[in-house]
Backbone bond lengths (Angstrom), bond angles and torsions (degrees), N, CA, C in turn:
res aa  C-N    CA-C-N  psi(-1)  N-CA   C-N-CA  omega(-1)  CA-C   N-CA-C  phi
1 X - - - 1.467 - - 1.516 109.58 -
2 X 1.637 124.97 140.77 1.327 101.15 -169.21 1.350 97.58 -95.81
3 X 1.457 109.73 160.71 1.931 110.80 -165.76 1.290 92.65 -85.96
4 X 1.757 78.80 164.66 1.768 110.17 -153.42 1.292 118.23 99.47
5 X 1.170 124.31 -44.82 1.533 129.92 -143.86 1.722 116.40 -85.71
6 X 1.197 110.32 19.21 1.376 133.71 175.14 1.632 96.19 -28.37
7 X 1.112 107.94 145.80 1.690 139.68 173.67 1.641 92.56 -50.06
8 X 1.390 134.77 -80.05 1.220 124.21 -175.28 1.700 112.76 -43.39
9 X 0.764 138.81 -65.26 1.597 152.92 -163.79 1.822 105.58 -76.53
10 X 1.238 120.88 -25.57 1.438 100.69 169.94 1.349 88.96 -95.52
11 X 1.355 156.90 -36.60 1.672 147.99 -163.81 1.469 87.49 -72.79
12 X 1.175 135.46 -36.13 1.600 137.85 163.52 1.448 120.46 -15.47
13 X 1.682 91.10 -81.45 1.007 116.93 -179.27 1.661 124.91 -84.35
14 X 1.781 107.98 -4.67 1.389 101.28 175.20 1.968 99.14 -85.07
15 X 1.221 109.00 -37.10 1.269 114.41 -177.08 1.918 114.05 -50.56
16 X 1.280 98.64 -43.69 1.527 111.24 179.60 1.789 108.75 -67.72
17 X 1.301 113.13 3.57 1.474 113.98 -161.88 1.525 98.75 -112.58
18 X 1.363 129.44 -27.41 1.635 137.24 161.79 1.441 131.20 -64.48
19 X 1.652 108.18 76.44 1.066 102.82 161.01 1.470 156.79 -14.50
20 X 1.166 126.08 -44.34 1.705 119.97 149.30 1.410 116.74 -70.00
21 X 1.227 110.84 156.21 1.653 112.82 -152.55 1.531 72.16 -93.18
22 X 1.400 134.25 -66.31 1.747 155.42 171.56 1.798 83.72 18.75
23 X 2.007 88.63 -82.34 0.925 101.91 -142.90 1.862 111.05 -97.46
24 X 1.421 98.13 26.12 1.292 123.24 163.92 1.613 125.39 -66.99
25 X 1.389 95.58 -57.09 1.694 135.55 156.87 1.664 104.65 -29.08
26 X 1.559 95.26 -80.86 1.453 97.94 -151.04 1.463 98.81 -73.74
27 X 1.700 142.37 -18.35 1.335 122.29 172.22 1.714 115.55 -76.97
28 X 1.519 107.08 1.75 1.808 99.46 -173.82 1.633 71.72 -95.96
29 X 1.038 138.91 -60.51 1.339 120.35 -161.03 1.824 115.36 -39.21
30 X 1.106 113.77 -46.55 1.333 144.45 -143.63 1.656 80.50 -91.79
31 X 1.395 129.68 -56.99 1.355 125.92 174.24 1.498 131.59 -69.28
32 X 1.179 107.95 -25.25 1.494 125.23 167.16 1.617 108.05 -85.33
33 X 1.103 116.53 -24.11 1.978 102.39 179.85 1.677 88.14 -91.01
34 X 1.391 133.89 -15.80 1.398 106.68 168.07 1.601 123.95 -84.27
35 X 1.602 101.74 -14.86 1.524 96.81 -172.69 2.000 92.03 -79.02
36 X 1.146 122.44 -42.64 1.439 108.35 177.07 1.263 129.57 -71.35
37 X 1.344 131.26 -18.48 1.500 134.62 137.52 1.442 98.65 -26.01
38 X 1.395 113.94 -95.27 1.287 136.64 -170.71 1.661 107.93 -11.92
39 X 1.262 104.22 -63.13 1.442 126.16 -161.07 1.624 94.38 -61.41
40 X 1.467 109.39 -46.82 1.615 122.99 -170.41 1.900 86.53 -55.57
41 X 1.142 132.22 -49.89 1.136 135.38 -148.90 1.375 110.51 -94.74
42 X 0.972 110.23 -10.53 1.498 123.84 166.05 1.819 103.92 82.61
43 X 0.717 128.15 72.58 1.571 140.89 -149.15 1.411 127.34 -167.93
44 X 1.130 126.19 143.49 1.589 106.56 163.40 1.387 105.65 -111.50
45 X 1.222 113.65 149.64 1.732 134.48 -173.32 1.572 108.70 -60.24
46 X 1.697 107.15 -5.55 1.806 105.24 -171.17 1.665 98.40 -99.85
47 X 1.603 111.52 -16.36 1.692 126.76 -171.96 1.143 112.69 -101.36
48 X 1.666 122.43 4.09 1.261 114.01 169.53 1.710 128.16 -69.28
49 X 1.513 95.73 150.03 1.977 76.96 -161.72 1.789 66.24 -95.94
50 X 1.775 99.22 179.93 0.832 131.33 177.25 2.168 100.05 -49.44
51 X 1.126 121.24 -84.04 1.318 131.41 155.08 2.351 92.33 -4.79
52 X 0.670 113.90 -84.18 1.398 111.03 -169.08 1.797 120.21 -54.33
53 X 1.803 118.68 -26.28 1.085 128.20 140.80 1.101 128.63 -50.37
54 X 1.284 124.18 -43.72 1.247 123.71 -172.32 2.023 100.07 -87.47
55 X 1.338 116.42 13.36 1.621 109.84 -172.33 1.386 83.70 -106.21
56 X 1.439 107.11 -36.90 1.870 106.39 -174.69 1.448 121.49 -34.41
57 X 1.958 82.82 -63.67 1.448 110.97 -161.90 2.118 94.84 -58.17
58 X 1.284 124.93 -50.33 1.198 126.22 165.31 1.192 140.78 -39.14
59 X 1.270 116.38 -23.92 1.517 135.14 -176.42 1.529 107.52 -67.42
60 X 1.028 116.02 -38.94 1.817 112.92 -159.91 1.366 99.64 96.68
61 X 1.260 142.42 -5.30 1.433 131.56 165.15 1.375 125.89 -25.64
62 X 1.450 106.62 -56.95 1.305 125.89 178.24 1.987 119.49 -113.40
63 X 1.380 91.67 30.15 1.281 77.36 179.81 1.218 129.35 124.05
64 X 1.314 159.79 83.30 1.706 119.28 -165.96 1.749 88.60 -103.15
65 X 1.388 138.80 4.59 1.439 91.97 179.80 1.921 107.88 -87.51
66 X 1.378 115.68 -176.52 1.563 106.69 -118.58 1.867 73.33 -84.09
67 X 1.179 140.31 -14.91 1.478 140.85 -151.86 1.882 96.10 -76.55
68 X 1.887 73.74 -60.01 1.656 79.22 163.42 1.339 136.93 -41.69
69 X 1.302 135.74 -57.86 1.215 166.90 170.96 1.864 97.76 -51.95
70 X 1.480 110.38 -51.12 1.657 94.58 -176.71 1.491 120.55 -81.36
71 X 1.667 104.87 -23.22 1.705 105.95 169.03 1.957 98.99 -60.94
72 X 1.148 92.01 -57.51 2.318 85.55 -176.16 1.392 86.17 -38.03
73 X 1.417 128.67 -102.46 1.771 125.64 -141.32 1.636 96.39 -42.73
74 X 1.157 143.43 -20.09 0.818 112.57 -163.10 1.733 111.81 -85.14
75 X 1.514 90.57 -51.46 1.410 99.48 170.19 1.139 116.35 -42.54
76 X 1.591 140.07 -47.66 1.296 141.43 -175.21 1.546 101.51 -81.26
77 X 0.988 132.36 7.21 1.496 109.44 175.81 1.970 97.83 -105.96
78 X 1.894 99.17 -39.00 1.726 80.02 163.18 1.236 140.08 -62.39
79 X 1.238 100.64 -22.38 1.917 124.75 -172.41 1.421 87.31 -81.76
80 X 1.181 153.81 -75.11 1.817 132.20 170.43 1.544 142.72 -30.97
81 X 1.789 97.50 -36.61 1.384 101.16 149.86 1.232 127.47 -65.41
82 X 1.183 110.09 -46.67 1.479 118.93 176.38 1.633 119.61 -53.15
83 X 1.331 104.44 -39.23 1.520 105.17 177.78 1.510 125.27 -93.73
84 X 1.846 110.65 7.16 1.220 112.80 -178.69 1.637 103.57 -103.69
85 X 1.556 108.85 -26.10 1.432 136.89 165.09 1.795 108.99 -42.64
86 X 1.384 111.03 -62.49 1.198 129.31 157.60 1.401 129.05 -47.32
87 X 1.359 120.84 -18.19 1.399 124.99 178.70 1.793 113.82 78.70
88 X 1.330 110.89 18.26 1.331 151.03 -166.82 2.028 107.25 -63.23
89 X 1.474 82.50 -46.60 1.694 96.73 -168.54 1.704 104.76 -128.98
90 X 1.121 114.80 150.02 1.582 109.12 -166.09 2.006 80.39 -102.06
91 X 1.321 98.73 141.15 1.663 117.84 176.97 1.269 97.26 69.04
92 X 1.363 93.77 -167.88 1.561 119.31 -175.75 1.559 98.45 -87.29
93 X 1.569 105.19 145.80 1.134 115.91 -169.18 2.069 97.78 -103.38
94 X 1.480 89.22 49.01 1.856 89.23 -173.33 1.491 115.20 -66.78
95 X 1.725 109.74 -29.93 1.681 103.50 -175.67 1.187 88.26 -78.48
96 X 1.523 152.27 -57.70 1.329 132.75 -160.89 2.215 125.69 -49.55
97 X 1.567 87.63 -13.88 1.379 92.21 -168.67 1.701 100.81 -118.34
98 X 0.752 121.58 -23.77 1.712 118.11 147.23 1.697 116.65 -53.87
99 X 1.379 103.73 -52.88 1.817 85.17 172.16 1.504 122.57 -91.90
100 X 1.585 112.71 16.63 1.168 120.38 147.79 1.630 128.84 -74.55
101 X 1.248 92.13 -47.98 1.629 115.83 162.32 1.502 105.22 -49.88
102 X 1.607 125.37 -77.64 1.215 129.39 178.67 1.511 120.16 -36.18
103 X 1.655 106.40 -37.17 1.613 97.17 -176.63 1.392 111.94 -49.20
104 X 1.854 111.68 -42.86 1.403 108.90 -143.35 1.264 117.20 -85.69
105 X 1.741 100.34 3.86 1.677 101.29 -161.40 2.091 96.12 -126.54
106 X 1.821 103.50 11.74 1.157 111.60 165.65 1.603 138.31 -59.11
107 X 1.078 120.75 96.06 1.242 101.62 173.41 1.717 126.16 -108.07
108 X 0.881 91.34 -166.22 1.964 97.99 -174.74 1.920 111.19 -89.74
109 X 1.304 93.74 143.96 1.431 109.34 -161.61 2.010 98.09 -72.89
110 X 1.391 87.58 138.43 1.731 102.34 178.87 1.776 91.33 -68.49
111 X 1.421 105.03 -179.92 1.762 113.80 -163.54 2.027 94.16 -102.38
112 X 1.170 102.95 20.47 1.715 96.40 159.78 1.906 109.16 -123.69
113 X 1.167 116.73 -32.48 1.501 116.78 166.78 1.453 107.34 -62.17
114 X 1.642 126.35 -29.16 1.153 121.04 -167.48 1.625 109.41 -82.13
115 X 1.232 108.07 -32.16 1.835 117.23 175.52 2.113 91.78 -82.48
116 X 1.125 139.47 -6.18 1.245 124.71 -175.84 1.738 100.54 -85.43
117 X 1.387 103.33 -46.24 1.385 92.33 178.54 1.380 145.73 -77.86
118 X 1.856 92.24 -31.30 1.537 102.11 155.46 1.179 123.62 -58.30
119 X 1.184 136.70 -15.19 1.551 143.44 -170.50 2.016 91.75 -91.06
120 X 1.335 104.89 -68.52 1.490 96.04 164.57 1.196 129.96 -15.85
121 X 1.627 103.39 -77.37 1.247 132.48 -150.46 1.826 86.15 -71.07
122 X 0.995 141.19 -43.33 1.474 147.08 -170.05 1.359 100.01 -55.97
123 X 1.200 125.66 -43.85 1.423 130.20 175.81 1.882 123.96 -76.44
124 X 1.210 91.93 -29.05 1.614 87.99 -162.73 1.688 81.44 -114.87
125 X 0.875 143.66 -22.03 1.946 131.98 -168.78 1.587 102.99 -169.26
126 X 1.440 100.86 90.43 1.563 105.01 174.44 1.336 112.51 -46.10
127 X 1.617 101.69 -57.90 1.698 99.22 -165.36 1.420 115.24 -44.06
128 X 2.003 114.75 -39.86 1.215 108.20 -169.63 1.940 104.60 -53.11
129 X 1.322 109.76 -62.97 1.311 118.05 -168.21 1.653 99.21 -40.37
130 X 1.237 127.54 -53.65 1.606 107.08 179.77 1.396 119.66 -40.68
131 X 1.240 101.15 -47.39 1.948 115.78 -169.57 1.471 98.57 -63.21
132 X 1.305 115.92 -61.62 1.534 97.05 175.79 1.603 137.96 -78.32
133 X 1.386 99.92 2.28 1.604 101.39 141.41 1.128 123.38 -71.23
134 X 1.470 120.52 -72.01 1.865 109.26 168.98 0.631 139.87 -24.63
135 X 2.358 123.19 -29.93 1.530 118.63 -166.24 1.382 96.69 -100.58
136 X 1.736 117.33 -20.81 1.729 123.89 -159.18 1.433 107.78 -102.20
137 X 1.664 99.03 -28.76 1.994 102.18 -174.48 1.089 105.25 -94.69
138 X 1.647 116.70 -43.17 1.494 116.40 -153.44 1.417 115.25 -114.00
139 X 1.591 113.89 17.70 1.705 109.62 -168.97 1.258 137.05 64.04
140 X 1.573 113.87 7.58 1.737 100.27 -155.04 2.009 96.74 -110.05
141 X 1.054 95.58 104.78 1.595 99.63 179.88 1.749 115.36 -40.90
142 X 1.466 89.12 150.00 1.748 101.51 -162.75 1.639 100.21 -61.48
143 X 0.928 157.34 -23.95 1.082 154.15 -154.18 1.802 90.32 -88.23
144 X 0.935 118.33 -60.09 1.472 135.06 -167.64 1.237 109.96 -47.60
145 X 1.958 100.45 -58.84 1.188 120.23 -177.84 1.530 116.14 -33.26
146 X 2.091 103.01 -69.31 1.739 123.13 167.88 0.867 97.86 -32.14
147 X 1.923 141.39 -53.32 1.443 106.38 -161.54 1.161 136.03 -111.48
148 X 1.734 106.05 36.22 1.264 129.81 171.27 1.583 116.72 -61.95
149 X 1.559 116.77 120.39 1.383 93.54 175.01 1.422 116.07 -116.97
150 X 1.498 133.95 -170.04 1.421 111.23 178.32 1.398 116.45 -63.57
151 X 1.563 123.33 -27.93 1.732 96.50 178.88 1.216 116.62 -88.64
152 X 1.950 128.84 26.30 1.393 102.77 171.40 1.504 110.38 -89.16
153 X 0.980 128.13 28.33 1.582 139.25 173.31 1.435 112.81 -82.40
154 X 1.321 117.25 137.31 1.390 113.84 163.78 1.317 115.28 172.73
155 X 0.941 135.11 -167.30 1.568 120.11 177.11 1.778 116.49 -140.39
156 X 1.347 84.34 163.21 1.591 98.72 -155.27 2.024 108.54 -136.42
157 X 1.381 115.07 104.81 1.509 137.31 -168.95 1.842 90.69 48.97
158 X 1.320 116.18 59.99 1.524 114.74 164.94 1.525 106.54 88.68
159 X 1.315 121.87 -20.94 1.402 101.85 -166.83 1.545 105.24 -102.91
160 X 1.322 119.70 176.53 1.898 124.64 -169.11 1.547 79.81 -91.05
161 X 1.416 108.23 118.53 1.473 100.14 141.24 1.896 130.42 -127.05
162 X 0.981 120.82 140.59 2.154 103.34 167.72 1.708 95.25 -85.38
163 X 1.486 86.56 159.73 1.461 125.35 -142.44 1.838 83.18 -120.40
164 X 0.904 137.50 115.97 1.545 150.89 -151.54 2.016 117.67 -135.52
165 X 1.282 107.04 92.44 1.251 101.91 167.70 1.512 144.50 -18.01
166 X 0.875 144.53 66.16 1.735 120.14 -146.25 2.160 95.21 -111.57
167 X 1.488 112.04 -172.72 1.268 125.05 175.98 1.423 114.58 -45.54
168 X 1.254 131.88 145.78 1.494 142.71 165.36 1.546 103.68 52.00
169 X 1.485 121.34 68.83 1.388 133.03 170.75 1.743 108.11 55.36
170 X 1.326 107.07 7.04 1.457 98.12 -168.61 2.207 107.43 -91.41
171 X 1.515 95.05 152.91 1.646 80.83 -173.42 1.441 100.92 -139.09
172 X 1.511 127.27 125.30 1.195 159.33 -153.57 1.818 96.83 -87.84
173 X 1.693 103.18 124.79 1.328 106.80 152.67 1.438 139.31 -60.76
174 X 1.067 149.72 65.11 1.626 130.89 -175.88 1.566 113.65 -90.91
175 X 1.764 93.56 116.12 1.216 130.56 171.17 1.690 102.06 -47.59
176 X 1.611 118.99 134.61 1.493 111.38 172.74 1.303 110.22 -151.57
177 X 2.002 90.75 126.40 1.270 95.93 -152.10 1.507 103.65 -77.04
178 X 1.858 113.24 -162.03 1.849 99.20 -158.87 1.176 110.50 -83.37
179 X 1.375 125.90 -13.60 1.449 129.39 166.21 1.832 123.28 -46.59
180 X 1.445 94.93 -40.29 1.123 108.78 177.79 1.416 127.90 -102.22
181 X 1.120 106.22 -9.91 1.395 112.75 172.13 1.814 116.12 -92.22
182 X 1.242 107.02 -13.67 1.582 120.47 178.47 1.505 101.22 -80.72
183 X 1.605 118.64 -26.10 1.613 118.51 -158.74 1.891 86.13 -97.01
184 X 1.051 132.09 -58.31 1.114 143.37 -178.84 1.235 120.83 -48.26
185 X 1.530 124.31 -22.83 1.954 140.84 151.16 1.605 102.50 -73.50
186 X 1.124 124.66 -39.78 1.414 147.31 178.74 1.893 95.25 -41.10
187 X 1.381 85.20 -76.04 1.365 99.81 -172.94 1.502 126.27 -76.21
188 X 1.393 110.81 0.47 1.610 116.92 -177.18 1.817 95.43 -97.61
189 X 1.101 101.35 -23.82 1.772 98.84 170.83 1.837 113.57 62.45
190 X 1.530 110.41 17.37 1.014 100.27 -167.93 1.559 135.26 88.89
191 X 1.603 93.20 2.21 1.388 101.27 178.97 1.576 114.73 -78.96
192 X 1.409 119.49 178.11 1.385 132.01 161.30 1.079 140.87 -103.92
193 X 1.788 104.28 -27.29 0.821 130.60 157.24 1.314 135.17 -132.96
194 X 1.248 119.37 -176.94 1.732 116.26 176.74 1.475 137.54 103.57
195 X 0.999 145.48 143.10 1.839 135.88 -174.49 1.661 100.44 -48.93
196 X 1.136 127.46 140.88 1.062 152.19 -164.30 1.554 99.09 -85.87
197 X 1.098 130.91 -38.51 1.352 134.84 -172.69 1.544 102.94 -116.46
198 X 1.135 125.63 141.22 1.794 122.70 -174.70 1.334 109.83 -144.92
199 X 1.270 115.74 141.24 1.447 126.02 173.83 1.590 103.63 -59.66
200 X 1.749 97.65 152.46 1.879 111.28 -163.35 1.791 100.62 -59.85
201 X 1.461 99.73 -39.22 1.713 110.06 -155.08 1.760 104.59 -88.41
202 X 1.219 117.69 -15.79 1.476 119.58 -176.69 1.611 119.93 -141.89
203 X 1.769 119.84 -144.63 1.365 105.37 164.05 1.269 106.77 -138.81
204 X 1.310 108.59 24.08 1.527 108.68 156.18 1.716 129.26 -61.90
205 X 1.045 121.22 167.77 1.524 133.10 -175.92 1.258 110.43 -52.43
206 X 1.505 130.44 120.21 1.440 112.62 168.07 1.557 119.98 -69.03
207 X 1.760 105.71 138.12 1.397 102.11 -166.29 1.953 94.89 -86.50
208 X 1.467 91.58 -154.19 1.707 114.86 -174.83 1.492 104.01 -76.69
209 X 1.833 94.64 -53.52 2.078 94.80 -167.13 1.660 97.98 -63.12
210 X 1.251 129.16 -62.93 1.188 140.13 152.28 1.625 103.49 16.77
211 X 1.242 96.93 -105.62 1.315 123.15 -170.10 1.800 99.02 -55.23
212 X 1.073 138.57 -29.65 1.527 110.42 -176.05 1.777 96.96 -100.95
213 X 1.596 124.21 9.90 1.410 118.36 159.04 1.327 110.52 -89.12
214 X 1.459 109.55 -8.33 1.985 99.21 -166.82 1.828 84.11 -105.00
215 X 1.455 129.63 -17.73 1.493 122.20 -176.29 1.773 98.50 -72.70
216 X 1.720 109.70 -45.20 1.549 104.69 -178.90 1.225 117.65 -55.98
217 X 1.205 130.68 -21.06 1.550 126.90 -154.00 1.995 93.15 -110.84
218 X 1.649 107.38 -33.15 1.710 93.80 164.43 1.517 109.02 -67.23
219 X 1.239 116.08 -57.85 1.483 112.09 -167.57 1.884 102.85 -34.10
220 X 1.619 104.60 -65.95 1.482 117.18 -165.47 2.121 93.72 -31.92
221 X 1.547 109.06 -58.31 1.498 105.77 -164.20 1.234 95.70 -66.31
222 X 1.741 146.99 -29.06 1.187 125.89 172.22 1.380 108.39 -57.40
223 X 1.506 141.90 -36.69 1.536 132.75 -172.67 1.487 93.06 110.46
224 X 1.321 143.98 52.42 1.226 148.72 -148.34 1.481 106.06 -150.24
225 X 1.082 109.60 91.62 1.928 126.13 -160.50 1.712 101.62 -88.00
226 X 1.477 106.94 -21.43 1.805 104.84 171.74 1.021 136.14 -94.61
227 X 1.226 139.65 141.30 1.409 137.55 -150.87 1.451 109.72 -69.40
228 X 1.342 111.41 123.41 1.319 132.21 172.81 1.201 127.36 -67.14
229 X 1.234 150.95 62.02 1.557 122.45 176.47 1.001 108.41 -115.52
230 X 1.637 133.87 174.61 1.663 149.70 167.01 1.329 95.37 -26.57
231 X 1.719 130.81 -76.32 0.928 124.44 -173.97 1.206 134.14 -29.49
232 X 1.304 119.13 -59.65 1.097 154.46 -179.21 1.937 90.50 -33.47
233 X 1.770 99.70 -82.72 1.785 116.09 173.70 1.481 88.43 -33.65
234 X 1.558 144.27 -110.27 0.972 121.69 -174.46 1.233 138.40 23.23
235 X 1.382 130.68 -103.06 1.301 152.26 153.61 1.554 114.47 -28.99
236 X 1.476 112.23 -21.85 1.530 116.44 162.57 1.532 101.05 -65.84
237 X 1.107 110.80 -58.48 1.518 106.56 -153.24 1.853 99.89 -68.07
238 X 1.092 129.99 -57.47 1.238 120.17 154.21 1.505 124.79 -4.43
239 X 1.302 114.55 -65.71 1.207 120.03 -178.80 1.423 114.87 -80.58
240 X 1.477 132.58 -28.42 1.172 117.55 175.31 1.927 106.82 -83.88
241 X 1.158 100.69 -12.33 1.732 93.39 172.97 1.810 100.24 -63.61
242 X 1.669 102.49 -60.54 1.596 106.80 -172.72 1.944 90.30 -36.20
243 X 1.291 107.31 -67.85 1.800 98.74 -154.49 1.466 99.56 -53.98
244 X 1.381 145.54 -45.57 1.125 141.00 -140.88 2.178 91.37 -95.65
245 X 1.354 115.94 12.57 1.472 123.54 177.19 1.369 106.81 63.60
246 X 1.033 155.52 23.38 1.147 148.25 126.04 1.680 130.13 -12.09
247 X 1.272 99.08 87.06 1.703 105.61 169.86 1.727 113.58 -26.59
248 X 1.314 112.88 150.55 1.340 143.05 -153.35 1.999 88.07 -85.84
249 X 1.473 106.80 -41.55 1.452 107.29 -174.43 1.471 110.47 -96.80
250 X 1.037 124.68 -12.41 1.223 124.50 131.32 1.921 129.56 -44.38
251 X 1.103 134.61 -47.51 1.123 145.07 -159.47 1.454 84.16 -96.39
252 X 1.004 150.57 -44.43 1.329 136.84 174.80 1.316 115.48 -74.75
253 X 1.161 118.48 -37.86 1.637 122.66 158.03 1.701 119.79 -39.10
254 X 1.324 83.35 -57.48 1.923 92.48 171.22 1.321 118.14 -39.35
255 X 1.961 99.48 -44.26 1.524 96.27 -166.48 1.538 117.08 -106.15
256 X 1.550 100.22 47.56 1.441 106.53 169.76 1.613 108.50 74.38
257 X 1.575 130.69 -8.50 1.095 101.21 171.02 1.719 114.41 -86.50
258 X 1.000 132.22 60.18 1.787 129.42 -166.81 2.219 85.64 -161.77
259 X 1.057 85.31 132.72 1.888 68.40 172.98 1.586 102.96 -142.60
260 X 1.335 121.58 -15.08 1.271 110.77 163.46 1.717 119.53 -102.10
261 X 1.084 112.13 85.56 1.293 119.39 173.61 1.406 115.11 -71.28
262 X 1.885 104.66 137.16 1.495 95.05 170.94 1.262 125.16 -73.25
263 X 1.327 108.27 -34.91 1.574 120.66 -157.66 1.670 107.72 -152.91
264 X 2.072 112.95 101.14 1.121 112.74 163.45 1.583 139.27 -59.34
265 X 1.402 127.78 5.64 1.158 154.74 164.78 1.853 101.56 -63.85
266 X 1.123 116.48 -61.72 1.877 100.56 158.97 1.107 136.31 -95.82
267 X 1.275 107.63 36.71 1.968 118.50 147.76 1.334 118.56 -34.63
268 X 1.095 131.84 125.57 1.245 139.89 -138.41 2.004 79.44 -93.60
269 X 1.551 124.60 -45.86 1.521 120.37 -174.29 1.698 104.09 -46.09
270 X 1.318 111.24 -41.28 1.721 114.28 173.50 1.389 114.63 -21.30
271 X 1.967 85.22 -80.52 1.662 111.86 -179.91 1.614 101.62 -52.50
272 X 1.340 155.79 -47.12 1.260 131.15 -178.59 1.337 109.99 -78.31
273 X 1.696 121.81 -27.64 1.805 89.61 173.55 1.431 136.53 -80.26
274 X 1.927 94.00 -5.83 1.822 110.27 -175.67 1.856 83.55 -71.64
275 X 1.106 137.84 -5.56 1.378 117.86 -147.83 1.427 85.10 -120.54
276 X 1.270 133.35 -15.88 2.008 128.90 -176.08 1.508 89.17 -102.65
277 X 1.723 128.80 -16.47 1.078 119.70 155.92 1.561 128.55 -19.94
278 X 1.208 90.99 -80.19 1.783 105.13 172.22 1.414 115.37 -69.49
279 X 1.366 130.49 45.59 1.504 133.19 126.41 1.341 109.47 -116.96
280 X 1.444 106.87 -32.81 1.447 107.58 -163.75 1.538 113.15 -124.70
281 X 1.301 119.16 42.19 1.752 111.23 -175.80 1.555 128.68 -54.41
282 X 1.510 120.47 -13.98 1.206 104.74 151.50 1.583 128.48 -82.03
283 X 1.138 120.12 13.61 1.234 133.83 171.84 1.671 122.03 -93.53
284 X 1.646 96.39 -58.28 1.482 109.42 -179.18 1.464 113.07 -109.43
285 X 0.698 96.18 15.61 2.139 107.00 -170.16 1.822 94.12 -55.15
């Protein structure tokens, strides 16, 4: 990298280089929620591999609805030219702009790729297979997921549910159906305590880059040639609620905006695992 050219001071100066003030705005925004990600992640925003872009773009940093999501790639794909232009980044910054590319043309896994990888992923990286039950079976966004620890488990009128942080000290029930509640004992190992999900090398919290490098490398052993990330699981479960008919207030229910529920018996995660049922009933039965 040639010196000087620090992450603050070239996003500086790429920001100062965009003519509309508009759209001046929204790339310092868009560049500043990655340098504090980054920082959160212990990283710098110039060392992200492609795998760590694509955790960004996943986070909710910038947004997930899709408008949101296309101002980020965009901004980050000028902000890479710009900094390879600069002498900023050593080579071509081609993996960073392929999984920029890849984000935008990502979609969510049909309900037989989604049983290919969990079946994978069960074999080669338990933890992954939990996580992508939670984000694909059970609705609970990746952010949430990471900060599940072993005591938010417990149960509620008989059923398994985690116990979920939400706005103004308040904390959200999520109902979990048995698919997911078998992977989630799986993964507590008997503990009492501790993050529920853990990095391969220690027993700290599994992070974002983490977790969408250990999802690429299950998908790859599932036989899964499309880009994998959290998001991605996400946007699965979405879509297999839509196929499996799942009400609209339901699906928002799922996602924490509904918090007094009458009755956990129509959890919308139900309706998608009665529905992976019928490929897989010893799985979701």
């Amino acid at each position: 990298m040639t010196e000087g050219l620090t992450y603050p001071a070239l996003s500086a100066r790429f920001a100062a280089s965009i003519g509309s003030p508009e759209l001046r705005r929204t790339y310092r925004r868009v560049l500043g929620s990655l340098e504090r990600w980054a920082a959160h992640e212990g990283v710098s925003p110039l060392d992200l591999s492609a795998a760590g872009l694509a955790a960004f773009l996943a986070s909710g940093a910038v947004g997930h609805a899709p408008m949101d999501q296309a101002r980020a790639r965009g901004a980050l794909t000028e902000f890479f030219d710009f900094a390879t232009a600069c002498g900023a980044l050593s080579g071509s910054p081609a993996a960073a702009q392929e999984i920029l590319a890849d984000a935008a043309g990502a979609g969510p896994l049909d309900a037989h790729e989604l049983l290919w990888l969990v079946d994978a992923a069960e074999l080669v990286d338990q933890p992954i297979c939990t996580l992508a039950l939670l984000l694909a079976v059970n609705g609970i966004g990746v952010q949430e997921a990471l900060s599940l620890d072993v005591e938010s488990f417990t149960t509620s009128r008989g059923i398994a549910v985690a116990r979920l942080p939400r706005r103004w000290g308040r904390r959200s029930v999520i109902p979990l159906c048995r698919t997911v509640q078998a992977a989630t004992r799986t993964a507590r190992d008997g503990r009492s305590s501790g993050p529920l999900l853990t990095a391969a090398m220690s027993t700290e919290r599994l992070g974002l880059i983490e977790a969408g490098q250990r999802l690429t490398t299950a998908a790859a052993a599932a036989g899964i040639t499309s880009p994998i990330t959290p998001e991605v699981l996400e946007q699965t479960f979405v879509a297999l609620a839509v196929e499996a008919g799942v009400p609209a207030a339901e699906l928002r229910h799922a996602a924490g905006e509904v918090e007094n529920r009458d009755s956990h018996t129509s959890y919308a995660a139900f309706t998608v695992s009665a529905h992976m049922s019928t490929l897989d009933p010893n799985r979701f039965a």
